[in-house]
C-alpha positions, 0 to 999 in steps of 0.5 A: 120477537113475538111471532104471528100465531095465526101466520105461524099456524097456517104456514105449519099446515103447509109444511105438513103437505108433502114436498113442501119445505118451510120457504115453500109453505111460508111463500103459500101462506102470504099467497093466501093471506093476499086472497080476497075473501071471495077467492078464499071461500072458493077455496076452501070449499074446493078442499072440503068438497075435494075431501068429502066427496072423493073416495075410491073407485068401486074397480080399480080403486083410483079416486073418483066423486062418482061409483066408478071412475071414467075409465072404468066407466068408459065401455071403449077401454080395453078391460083385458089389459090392467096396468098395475100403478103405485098411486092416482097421480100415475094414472094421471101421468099414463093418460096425458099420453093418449096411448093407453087404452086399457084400465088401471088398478091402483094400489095406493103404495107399495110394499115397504117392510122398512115402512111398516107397509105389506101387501095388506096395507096397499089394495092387491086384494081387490086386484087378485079379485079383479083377476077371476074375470076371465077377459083379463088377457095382461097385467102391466106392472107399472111401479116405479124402478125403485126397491120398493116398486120392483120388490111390489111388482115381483111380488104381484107378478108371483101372485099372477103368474099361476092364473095363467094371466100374462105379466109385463112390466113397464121397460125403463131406463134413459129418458129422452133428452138425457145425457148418458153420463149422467145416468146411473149404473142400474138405470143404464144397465135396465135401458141396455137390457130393454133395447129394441131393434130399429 
C-alpha cells in the first residue's frame, strides 16, 4: 500500500521528540492535520519564536528570551543558596511549590561517561565561577537519584567543599501516597536513612 509522504513525514518528526512513540506521534500528526490554517500558523510560530529567542540565562544558566531569568532577576530571592538541578524542567518542578526561595543553577545533563557526556559537556564551569561570590552561603545538589545524578552530585560536592561553602543534597526516598511494598531497596534504604524526628 502506497503510504502518504507528507503524513509519514510529520509523524516521523514527532517521533523524534523524546518520549513520544509511533501511536503517540501518529495521534499528534492527525491533531495537526485537524488544525485550521489560523491555529497552525499560531503554531508554528510559537515554535520559531520559542526556538529563536530562548537561549540561556547569563547566571544560572536556565532558559530565558530575556539577558537573566526572573529568578535571577527578582532581587527578593535568596542569592546565597544555589540548587544545583539537571535541567530547566526541574526549575519548573521546585517553583510550582512556592517554598523555594534561593536561585538555580542549571547544568543541562549530568555526567554520563557511558553517554560520552564529562563535567565539560554540562555547565559546572559557569557554577564553580558563580562560587567566588562571597554570598553564597549553601549549594543544594538537587539531581535526580539516579547513578548518574549521585556520581554528578558527588562530583560537584567534591569541587565545592574546599571553597568552604556548605553542600546539601536533597533527601529522597518514599513519595507521599506510596506503598511501601512497592518501593525498591535503594529508594527505602535512602528514606530510612533520611528520617526525621515528629
Amino acid at each position: 500500500m502506497k503510504k502518504v509522504v507528507p503524513l509519514q513525514n510529520l509523524i516521523t518528526q514527532f517521533e523524534r521528540l523524546p518520549g513520544i512513540g509511533h501511536k503517540s506521534a501518529q495521534r499528534l500528526a492527525f491533531h495537526v492535520l485537524s488544525m485550521t490554517d489560523t491555529q497552525i500558523e499560531d503554531f508554528t510560530a510559537a515554535v520559531r519564536e520559542a526556538h529563536s529567542k530562548i537561549h540561556r540565562c547569563e547566571k544560572c544558566c536556565d532558559l530565558t528570551d530575556d539577558v537573566l531569568c526572573p529568578v535571577c532577576d527578582d532581587p527578593e530571592r535568596d542569592a546565597g543558596t544555589i540548587c544545583v538541578v539537571e535541567n530547566s524542567r526541574d526549575v519548573m518542578a521546585f517553583e510550582r511549590t512556592h517554598e523555594y526561595n534561593g536561585v538555580y543553577h542549571v547544568l543541562h545533563g549530568v555526567i554520563s561517561p557511558l553517554n560520552g557526556i564529562g563535567p565539560e559537556d554540562l555547565t559546572v564551569k559557569e557554577l564553580i565561577a558563580r562560587l567566588s561570590d562571597t554570598s553564597v552561603k549553601e549549594v543544594i545538589m538537587a539531581t535526580n537519584p539516579t547513578a548518574e545524578g549521585e556520581a554528578t552530585a558527588v562530583f560537584l560536592a567534591r569541587l565545592i567543599k574546599p571553597l568552604g561553602i556548605e553542600v546539601s543534597r536533597l533527601a529522597y526516598g518514599v513519595p507521599v501516597g506510596a506503598d511501601l511494598e512497592y518501593a525498591d531497596e535503594f529508594t527505602l534504604l535512602k528514606a530510612m536513612e533520611g528520617r526525621q524526628k515528629i
